[in-house]
N, C-alpha and C positions, 0 to 999 in steps of 0.2 A: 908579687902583690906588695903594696907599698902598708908598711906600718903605719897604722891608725892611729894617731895621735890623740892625748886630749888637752886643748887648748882651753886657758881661763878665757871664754867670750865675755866675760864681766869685763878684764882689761884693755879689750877690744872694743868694748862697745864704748867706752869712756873715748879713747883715741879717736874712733870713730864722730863721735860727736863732737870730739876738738875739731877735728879736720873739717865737719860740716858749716860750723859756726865760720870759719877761716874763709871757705871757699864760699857762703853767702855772703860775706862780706866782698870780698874779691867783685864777686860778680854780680854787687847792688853798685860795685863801683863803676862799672861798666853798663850796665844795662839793669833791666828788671824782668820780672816774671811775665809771662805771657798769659793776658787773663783768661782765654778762652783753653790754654795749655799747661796746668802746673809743674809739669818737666821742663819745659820751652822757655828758654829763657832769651832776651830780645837784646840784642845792641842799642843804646843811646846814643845820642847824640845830641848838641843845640838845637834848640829851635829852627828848623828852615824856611826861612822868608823866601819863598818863589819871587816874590815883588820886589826884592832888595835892589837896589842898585847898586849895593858895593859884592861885586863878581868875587872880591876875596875871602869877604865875609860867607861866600855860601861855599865856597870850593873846601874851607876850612871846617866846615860844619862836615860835609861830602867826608872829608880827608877822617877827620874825627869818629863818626860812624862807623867808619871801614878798619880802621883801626881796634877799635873796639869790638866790634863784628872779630874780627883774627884772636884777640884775646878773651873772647868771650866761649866762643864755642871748646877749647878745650877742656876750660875750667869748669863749662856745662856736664860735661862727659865724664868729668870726674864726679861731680857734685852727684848728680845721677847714679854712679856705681857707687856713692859713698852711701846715698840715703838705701839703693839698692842692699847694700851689706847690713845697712841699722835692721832693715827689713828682715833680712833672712836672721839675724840674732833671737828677733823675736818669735819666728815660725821654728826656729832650734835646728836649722840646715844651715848654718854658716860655715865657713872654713872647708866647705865641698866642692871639689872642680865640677866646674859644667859641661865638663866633656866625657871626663872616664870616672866623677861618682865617688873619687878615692879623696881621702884629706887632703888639703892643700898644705905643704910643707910649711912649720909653723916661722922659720926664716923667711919665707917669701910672706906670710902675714904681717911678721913684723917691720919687714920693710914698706910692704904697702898693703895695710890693711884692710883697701876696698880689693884685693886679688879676685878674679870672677874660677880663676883656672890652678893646676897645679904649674910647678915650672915646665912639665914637658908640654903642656898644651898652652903654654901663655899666650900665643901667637893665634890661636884658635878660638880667641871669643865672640861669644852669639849674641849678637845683639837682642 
């Protein structure tokens, strides 16, 4: 059985809320919220003129969305386990793997503060 650690989640929750602030920025850059979805967050793009006649002008729009789209859904997925982790700070289960219940090693916190798992289950998160 793994030692139960006690971690300052005060220190945490400040990191955390850097990292959130960073990655809404990130991803206002790229797309916005989805209003019928507040997880969901949408790829932008220019305006598309169906009507246009310049074929390059929409290809570039096309090219730009998809683009965005690729850089967007990551940093979705983080953003998600970030505000996920501000969450559990305040119900006072933070720093607990979602697999086996035990503390999540305070090195792997510090490395990546949204952790959902300990390092033996990292590869096993539930969505």
């Amino acid at each position: 059985m793994r030692k139960q650690n006690i971690i300052d989640q005060e220190v945490f929750k400040k990191r955390l809320e850097k990292e959130l602030a960073i990655l809404e920025t990130e991803l206002k850059s790229v797309g916005h919220k989805n209003p019928d979805n507040p997880k969901d967050w949408e790829a932008s793009s220019g305006e598309v003129d169906i009507n246009a006649s310049d074929l390059a002008d929409i290809a570039d729009n096309i090219e730009s969305y998809e683009s965005n789209t690729a850089i967007l859904k990551p940093l979705e997925k983080q953003y998600n386990d970030v505000k996920l982790a501000l969450t559990k700070i305040k119900r006072e289960i933070y720093g607990i793997c979602e697999i086996c219940g035990q503390m999540i090693e305070e090195e792997r916190l510090l490395a990546v503060p949204s952790a959902r798992t300990c390092v033996a289950h990292k590869d096993q998160v539930r969505n």
